[in-house]
Structure formats: C-alpha cells, structure tokens
C-alpha positions as CSV (number, residue, x, y, z in Angstrom):
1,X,0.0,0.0,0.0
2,X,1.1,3.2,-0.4
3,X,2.4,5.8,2.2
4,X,2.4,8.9,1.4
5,X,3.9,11.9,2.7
6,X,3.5,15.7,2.1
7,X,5.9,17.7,1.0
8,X,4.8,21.0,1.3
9,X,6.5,23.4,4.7
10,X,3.1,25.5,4.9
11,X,1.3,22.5,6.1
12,X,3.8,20.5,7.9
13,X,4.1,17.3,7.9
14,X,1.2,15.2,9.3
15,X,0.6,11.7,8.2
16,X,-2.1,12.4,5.2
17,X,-4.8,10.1,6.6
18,X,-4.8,12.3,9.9
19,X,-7.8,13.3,11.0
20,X,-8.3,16.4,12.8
21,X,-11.3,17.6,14.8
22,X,-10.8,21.4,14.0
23,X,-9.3,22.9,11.1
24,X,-5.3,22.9,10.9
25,X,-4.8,24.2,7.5
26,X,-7.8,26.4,5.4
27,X,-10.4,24.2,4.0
28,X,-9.7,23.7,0.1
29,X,-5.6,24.1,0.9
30,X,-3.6,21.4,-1.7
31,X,-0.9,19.5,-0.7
32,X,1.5,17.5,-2.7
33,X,2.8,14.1,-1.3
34,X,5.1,11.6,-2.6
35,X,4.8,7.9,-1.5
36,X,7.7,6.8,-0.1
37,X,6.9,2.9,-0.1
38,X,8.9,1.1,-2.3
39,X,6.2,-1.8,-2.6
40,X,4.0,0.6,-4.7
41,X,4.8,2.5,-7.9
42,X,8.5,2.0,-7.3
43,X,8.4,4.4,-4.5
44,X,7.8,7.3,-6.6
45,X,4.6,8.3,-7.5
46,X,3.5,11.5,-6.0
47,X,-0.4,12.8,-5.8
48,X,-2.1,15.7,-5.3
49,X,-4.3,16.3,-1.9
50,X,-7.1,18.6,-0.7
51,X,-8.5,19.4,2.5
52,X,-12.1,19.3,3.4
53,X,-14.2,19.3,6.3
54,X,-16.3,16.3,6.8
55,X,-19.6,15.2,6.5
56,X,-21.1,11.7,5.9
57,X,-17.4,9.7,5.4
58,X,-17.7,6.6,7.3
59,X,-14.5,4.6,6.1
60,X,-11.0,5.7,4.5
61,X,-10.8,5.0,1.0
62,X,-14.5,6.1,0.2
63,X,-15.0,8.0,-3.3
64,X,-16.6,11.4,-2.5
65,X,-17.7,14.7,-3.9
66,X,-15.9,17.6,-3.0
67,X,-18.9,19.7,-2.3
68,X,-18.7,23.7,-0.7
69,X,-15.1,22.6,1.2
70,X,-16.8,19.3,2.9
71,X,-16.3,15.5,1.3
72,X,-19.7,13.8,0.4
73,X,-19.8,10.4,-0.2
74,X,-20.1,9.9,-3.6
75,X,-23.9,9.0,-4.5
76,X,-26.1,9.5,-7.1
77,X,-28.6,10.3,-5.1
78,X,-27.5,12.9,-3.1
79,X,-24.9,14.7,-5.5
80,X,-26.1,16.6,-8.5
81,X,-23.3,18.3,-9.4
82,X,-20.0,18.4,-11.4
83,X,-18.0,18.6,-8.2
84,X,-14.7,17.7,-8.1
85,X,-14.6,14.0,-7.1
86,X,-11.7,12.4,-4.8
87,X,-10.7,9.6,-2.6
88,X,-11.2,10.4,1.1
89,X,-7.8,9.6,3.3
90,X,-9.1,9.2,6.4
91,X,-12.9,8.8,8.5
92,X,-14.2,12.2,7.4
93,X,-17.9,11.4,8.9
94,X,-19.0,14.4,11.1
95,X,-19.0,18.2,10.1
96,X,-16.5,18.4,12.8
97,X,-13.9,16.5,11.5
98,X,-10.9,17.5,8.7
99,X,-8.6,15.8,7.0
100,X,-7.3,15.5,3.5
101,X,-8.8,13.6,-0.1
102,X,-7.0,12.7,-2.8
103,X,-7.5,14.5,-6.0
104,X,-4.7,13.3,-8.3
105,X,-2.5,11.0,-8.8
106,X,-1.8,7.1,-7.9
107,X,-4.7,5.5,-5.7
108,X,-4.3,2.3,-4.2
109,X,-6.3,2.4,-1.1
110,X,-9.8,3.1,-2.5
111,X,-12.5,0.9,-1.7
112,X,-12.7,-0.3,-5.0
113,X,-16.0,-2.0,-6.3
114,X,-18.7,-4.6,-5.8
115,X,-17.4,-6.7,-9.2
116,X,-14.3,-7.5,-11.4
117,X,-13.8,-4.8,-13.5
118,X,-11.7,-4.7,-16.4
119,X,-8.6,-2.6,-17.2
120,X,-9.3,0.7,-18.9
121,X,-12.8,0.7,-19.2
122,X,-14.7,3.7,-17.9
123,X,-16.5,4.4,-14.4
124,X,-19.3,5.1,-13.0
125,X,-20.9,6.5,-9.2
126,X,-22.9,3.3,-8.4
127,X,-26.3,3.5,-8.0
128,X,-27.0,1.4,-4.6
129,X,-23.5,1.8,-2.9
130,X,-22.2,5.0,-1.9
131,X,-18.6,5.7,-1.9
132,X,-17.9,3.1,-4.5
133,X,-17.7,3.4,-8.1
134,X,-18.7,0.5,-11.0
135,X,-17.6,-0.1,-14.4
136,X,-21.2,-1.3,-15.5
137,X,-22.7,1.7,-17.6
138,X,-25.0,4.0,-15.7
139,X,-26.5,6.3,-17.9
140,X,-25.1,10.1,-17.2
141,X,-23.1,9.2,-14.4
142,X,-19.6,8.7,-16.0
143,X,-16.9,9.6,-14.0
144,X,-14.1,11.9,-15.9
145,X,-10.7,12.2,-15.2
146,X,-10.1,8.4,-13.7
147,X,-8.3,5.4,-15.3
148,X,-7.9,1.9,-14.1
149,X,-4.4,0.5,-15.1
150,X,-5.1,-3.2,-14.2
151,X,-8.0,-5.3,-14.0
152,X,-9.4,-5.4,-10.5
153,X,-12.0,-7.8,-8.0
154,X,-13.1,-6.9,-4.6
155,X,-15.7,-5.9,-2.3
156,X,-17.2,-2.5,-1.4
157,X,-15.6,-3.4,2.1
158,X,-11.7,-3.6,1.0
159,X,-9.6,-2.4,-1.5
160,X,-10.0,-3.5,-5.0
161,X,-6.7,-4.9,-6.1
162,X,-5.7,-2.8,-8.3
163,X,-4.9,1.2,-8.6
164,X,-6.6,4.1,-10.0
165,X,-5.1,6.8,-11.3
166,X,-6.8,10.1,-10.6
167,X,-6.7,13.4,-12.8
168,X,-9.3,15.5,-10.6
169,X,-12.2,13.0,-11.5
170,X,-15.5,14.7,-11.8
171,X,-19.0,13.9,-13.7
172,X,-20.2,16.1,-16.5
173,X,-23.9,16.1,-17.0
174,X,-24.4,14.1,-13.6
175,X,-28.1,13.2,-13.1
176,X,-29.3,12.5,-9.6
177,X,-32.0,9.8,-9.9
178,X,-31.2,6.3,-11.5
C-alpha cells in the first residue's frame, strides 16, 4: 500500500490520513505528497491532496464529492453536481472533522467496487453503494478524469486490487435519480 507523505513546509508534515477535529490548514488548501513505499509504484509516484471538512465519510478509501469545502460520499442520489470527485484519506464522517482527499494521482487504497472490473474501461458513481464506483454503464453518471491500469475484484468493504489513477475526477452532466 502506499504511504504517502506531504511535502509542502506551509502545512507541515502530518501523516495524510490524519484526521483532525478542528481545522489545521484552510479548508480547500492542496498539498502535494510523494509515497515513499517502495512496494507501490517504485516508491515514486507523487499525488495531489485537498483538504475538506467532513460530512457523511464513514470509512478511508470512500470515493466522495468535493462539495462547498466538505467530502460527500459519492452517491447519485444525493450529489447533483460536477463537483470535483476524490478519494477520502481518512474517516471524514462528522462536520466536525478535517482531513485531507486525494485528487490526483496514484490510488491504491480506494475501496474499489462490488465486481471484477476490467482494465481501462470507464467508471461510473454506483447506483446502490455509496462511496464506490462501477464499471457497469449507468447512464449520465460517467466519472471523468479516472483510469484503471489493471483489472481489478473486490468488495465495497476492502480495496479493489488494483490502482486508479486520478486526474481530478469529476461527472459532467451528472443526473441525480437512477
């Protein structure tokens, strides 16, 4: 697994899946981190990291909307919007919690998906699991901005195994009911 650490002097140097329960840095502040683990990506890879006040987050690794400063779990119900979409770093589920979500670059703790998925096929917000994403086609809800390298199988419960690579994912022309 990756371990990323940031790089930048402004906002010191806390591990990025701290959590904090009052703001340290100003909500929407971007970090840069390289992962140091030598098991991943060759011990290189770096990604980009924002930092948002929480909401509804109830497990690390959870795809979420980026939504006025607060991470949303990802849900076609509840998000219909083009809001930046990220991987959440740490337990982000009360208003009164911060912490950082990962908006570029190499992703290997996400929660993956309920089903194999194929290499290089597009993604989608799934319609029954929140936080989640699917490579079955759901009509308007194609995530932009992501790309699978590798085919991958798990749960909604672990990691898939396999990575994402993140360009600050969004949804254009998101519709809210499936």
């Amino acid at each position: 697994m990756s371990d990323y650490r940031i790089i930048d002097p402004i906002a010191g140097y806390p591990a990025i899946t701290a959590v904090d329960t009052s703001p340290q840095l100003p909500i929407g502040y971007e970090v840069e981190a390289r992962d140091v683990a030598a098991s991943t990506s060759g011990g290189g890879a770096y990604g980009r990291f924002k930092y948002c006040r929480g909401s509804d987050v109830a497990s690390s690794g959870a795809f979420v909307h980026i939504w006025n400063g607060s991470a949303v779990m990802l849900a076609a119900g509840n998000s219909a919007s083009a809001f930046e979409i990220g991987v959440a770093c740490g337990v982000l589920n009360a208003t009164s919690k911060y912490g950082f979500v990962q908006v570029a670059g190499h992703v290997d703790y996400a929660r993956g998906t309920n089903t194999s998925n194929a290499a290089g096929v597009p993604r989608y917000i799934c319609a029954g699991t929140p936080g989640i994403i699917v490579s079955n086609v759901v009509a308007g809800n194609r995530i932009q901005g992501i790309f699978v390298p590798a085919d991958q199988s798990g749960t909604a419960a672990v990691s898939a195994s396999g990575v994402y690579d993140l360009q600050r994912p969004f949804v254009a022309g998101l519709t809210a009911a499936l």
